[in-house]
SERO-4910 file (N, C-alpha, C, O; in steps of 0.05 Angstrom, whole numbers):
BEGIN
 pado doro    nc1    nc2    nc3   cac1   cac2   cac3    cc1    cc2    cc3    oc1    oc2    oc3
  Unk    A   -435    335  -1088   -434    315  -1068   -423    327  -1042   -404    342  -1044
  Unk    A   -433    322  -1018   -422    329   -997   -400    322   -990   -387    308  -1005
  Unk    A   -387    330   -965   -355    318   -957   -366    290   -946   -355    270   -955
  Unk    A   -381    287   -931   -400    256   -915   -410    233   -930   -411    210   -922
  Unk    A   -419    245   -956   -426    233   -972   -393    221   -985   -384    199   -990
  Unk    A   -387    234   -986   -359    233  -1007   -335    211   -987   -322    192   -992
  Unk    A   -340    228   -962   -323    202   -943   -339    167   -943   -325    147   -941
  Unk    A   -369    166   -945   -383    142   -940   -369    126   -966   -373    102   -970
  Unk    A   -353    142   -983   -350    121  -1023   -324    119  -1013   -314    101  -1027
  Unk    A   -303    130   -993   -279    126   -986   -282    101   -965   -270     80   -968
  Unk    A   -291    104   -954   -303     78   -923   -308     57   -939   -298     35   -931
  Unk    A   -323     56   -961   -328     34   -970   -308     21   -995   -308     -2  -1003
  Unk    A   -292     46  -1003   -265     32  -1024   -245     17   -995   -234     -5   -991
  Unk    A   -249     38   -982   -220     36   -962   -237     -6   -953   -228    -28   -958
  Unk    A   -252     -1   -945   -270    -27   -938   -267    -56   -951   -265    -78   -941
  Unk    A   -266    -46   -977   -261    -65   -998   -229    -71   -997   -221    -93   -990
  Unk    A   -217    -55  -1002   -189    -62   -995   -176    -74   -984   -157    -87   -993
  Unk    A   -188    -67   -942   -181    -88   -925   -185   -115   -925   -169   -131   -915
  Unk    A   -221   -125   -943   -217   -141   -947   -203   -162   -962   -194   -184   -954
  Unk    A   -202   -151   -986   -174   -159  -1008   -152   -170   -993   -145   -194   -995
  Unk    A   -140   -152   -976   -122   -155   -965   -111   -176   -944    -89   -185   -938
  Unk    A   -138   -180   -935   -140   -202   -904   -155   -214   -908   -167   -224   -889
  Unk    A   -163   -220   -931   -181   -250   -931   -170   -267   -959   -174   -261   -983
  Unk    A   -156   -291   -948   -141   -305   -977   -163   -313   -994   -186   -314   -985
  Unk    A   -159   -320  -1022   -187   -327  -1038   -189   -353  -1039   -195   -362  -1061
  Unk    A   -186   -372  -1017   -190   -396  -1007   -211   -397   -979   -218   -417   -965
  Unk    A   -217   -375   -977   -234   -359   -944   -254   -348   -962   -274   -342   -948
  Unk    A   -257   -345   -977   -280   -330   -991   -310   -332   -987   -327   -314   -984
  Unk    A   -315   -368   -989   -338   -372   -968   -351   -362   -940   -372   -354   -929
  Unk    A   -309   -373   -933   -320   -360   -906   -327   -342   -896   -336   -342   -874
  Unk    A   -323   -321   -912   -322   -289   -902   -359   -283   -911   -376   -269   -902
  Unk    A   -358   -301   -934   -390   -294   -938   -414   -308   -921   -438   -303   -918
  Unk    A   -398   -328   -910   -423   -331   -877   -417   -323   -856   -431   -328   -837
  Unk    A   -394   -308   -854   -392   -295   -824   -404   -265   -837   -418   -256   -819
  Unk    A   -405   -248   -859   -420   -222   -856   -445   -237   -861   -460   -218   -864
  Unk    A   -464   -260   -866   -479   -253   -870   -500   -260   -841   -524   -257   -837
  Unk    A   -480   -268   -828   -496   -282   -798   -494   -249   -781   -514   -238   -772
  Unk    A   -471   -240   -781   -464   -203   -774   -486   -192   -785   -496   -174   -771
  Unk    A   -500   -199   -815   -512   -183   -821   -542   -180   -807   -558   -161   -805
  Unk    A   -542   -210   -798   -575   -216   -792   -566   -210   -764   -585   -197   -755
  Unk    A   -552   -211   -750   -545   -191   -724   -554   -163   -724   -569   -157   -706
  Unk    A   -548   -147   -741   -537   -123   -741   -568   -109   -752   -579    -87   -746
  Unk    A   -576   -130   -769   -605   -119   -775   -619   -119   -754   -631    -97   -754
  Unk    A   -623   -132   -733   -637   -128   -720   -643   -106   -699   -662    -93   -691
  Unk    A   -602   -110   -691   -603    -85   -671   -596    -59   -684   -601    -41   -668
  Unk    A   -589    -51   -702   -593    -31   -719   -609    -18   -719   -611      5   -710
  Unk    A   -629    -37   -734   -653    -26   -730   -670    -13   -705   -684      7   -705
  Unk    A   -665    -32   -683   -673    -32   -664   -665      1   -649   -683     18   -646
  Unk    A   -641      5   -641   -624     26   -635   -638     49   -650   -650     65   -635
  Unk    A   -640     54   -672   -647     72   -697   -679     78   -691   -689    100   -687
  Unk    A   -688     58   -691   -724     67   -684   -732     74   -650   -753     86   -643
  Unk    A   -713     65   -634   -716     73   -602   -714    104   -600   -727    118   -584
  Unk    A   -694    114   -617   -684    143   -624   -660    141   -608   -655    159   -592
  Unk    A   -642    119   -612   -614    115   -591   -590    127   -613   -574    144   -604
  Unk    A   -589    123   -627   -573    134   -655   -593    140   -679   -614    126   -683
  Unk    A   -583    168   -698   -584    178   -722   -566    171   -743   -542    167   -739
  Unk    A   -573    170   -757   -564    174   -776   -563    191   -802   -567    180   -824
  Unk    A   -557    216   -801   -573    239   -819   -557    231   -855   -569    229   -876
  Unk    A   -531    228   -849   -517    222   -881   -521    198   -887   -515    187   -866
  Unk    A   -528    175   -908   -530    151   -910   -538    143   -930   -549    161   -942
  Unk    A   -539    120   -943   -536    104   -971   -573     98   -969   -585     99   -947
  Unk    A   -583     93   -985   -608     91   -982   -633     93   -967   -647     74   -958
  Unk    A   -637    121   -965   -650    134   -943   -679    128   -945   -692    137   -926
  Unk    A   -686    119   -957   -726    109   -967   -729     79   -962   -751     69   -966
  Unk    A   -708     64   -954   -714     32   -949   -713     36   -910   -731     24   -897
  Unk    A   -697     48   -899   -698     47   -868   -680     61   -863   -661     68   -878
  Unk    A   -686     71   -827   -667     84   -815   -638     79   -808   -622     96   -799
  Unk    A   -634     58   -811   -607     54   -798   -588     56   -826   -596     59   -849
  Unk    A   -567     53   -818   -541     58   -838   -531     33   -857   -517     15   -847
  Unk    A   -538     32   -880   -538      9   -894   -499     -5   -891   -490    -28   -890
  Unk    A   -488     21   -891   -457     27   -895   -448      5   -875   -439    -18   -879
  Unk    A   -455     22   -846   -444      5   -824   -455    -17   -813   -442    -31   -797
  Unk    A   -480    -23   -819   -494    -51   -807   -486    -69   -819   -478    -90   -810
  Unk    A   -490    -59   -851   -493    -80   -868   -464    -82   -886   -464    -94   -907
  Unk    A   -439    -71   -878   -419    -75   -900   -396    -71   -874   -382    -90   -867
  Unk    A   -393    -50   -863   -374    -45   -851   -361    -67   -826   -341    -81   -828
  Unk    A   -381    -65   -804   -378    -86   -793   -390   -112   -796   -389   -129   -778
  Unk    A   -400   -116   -820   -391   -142   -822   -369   -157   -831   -360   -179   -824
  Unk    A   -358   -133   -853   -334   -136   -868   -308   -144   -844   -294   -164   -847
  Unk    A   -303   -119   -817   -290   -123   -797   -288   -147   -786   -266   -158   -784
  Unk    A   -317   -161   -774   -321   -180   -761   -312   -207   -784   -307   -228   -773
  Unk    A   -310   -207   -813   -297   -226   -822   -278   -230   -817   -269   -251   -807
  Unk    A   -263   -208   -826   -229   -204   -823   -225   -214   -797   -206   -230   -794
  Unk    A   -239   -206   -774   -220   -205   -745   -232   -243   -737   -221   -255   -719
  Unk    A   -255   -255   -755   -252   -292   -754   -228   -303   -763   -214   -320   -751
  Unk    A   -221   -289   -792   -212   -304   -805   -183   -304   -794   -168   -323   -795
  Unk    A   -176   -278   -784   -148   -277   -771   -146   -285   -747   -123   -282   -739
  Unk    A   -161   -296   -731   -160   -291   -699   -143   -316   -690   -147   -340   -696
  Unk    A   -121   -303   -672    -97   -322   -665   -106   -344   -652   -101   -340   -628
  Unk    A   -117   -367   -657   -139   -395   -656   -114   -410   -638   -124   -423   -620
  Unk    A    -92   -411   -637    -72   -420   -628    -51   -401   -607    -35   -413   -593
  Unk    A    -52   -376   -606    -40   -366   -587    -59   -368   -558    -83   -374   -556
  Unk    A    -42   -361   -538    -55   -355   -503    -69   -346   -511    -73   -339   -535
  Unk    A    -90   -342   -482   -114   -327   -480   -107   -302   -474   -126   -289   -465
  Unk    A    -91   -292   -475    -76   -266   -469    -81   -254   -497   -100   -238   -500
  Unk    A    -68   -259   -515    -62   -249   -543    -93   -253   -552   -101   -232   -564
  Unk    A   -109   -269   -551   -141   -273   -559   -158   -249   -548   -172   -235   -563
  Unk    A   -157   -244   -514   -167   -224   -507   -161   -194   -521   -178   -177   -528
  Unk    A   -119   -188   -524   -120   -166   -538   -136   -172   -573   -147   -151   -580
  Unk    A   -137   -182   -582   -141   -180   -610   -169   -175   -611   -179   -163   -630
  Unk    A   -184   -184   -589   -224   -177   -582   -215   -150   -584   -216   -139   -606
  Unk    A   -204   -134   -561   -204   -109   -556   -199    -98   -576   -218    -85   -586
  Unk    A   -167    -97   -596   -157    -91   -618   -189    -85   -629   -205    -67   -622
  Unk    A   -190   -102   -643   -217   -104   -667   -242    -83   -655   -251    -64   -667
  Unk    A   -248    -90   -633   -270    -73   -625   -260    -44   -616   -276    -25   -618
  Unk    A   -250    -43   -613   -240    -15   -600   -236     -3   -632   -252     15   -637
  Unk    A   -221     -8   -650   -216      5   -677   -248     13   -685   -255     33   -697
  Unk    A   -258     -2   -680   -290      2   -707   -304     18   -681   -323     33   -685
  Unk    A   -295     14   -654   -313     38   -640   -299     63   -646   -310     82   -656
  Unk    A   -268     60   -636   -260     92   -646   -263    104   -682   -258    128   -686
  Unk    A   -270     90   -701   -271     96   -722   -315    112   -723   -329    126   -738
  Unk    A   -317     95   -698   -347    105   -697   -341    129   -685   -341    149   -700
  Unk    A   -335    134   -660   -332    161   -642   -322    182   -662   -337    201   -665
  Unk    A   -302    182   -673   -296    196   -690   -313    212   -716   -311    235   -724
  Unk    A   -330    188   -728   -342    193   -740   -376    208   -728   -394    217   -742
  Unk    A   -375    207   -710   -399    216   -691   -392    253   -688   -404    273   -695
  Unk    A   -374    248   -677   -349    278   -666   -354    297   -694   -366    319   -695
  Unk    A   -344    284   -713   -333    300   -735   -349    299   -761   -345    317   -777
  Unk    A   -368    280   -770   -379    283   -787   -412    285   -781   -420    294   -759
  Unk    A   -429    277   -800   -461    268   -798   -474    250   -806   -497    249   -813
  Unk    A   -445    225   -805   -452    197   -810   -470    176   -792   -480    154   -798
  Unk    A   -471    188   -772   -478    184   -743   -475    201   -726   -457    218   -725
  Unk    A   -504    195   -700   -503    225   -682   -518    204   -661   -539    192   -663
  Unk    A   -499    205   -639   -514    196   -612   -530    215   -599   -523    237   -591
  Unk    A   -557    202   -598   -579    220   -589   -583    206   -559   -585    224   -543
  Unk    A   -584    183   -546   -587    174   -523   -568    161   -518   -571    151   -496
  Unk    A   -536    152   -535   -522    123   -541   -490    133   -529   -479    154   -537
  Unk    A   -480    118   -514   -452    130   -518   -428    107   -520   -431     86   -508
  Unk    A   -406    111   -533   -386     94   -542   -383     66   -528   -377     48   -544
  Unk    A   -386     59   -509   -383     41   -493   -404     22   -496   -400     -2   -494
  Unk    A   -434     35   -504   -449     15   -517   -447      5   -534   -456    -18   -535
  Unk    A   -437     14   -553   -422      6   -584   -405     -7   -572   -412    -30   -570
  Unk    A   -387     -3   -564   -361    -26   -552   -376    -57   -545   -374    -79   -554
  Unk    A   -392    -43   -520   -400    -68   -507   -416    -96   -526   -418   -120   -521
  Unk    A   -425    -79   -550   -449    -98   -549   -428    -99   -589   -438   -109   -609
  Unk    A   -407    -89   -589   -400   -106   -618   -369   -131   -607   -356   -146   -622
  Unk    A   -366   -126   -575   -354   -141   -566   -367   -170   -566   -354   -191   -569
  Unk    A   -399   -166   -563   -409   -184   -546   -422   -201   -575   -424   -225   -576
  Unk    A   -429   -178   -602   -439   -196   -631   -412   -209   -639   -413   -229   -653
  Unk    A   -387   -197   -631   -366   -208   -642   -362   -235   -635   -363   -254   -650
  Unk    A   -356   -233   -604   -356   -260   -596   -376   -283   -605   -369   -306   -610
  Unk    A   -409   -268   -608   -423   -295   -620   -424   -305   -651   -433   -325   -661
  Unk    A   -410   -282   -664   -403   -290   -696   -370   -308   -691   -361   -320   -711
  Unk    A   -357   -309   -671   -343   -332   -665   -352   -351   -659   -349   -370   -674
  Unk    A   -361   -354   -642   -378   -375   -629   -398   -386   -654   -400   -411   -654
  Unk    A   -414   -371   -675   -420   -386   -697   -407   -397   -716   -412   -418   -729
  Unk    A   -382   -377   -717   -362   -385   -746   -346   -418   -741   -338   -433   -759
  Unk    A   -344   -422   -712   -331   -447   -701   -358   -470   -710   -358   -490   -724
  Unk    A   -375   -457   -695   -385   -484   -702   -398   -488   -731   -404   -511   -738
  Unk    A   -402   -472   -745   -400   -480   -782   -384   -487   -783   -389   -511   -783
  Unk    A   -358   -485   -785   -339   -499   -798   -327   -512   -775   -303   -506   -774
  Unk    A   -337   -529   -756   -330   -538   -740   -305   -558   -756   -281   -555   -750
  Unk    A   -315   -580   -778   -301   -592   -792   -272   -590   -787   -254   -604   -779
  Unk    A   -277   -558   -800   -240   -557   -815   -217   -546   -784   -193   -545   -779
  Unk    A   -236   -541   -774   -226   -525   -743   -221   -550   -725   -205   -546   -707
  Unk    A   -232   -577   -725   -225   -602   -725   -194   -606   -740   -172   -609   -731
  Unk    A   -204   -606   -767   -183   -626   -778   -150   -606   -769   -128   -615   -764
  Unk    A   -159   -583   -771   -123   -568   -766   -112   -574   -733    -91   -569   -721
  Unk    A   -140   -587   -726   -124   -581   -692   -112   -619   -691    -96   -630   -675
  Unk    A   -125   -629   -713   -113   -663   -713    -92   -664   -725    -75   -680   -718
  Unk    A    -88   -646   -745    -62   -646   -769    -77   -659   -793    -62   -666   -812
  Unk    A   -103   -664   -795   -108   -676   -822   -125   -663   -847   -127   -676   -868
***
């Protein structure tokens, strides 16, 4: 097994973990319609990015179904983008809301840059960090903007007290 290969089974324990960790098993639903709306995001521009020739992907989990990275489209950031719904300070300023966007996005971009730099999990061929920033800033925000209004309900009843 390679070292890339061998880090992608660590990314994905380590993955599993965070979620364990930050998602109570009363959220469990929820975490499974916010990756799966991320997911139908992510398919598209994934894909999209991957066949333009904007990012590679040379190391990766099922290399005969498509180009893009099953890891990070389909598990990683979605997994992130649950965690950073289910935690997001719904009640603090807009101060503390804006850092926690950045927080979240900035980690899964520098965890990308890094991984670009140093391994062959990914390789920017036309793409550079800031597009990744910009545009998982911009799916983040609309997997908020969806997660509110699915469960508009309960996001109701906590702001009534009932």
């Amino acid at each position: 097994m390679s070292k890339d290969r061998g880090l992608l089974y660590i990314i994905w324990i380590v993955t599993g973990v965070l979620l364990y960790r930050f998602v109570p098993k009363t959220k469990i639903r929820h975490v499974i319609v916010v990756m799966f709306f991320k997911q139908f995001i992510t398919w598209f521009l994934g894909l999209w990015v991957v066949e333009k020739g904007l990012i590679s992907y040379p190391v990766r989990f099922m290399k005969k179904s498509n180009k893009s990275s099953f890891t990070f489209e389909y598990f990683i950031y979605p997994s992130f983008c649950a965690i950073f719904n289910l935690n997001y300070p719904e009640k603090r300023n807009k101060v503390i809301q804006f850092l926690y966007y950045l927080f979240h996005v900035g980690l899964i971009t520098g965890g990308e840059v890094l991984a670009e730099r140093y391994t062959n999990l990914i390789k920017y061929v036309k793409w550079k960090w800031y597009y990744s920033f910009v545009s998982l800033g911009i799916t983040n925000y609309i997997s908020r903007r969806f997660y509110k209004w699915f469960y508009k309900n309960e996001f109701e009843e906590s702001e009534t007290g009932g």
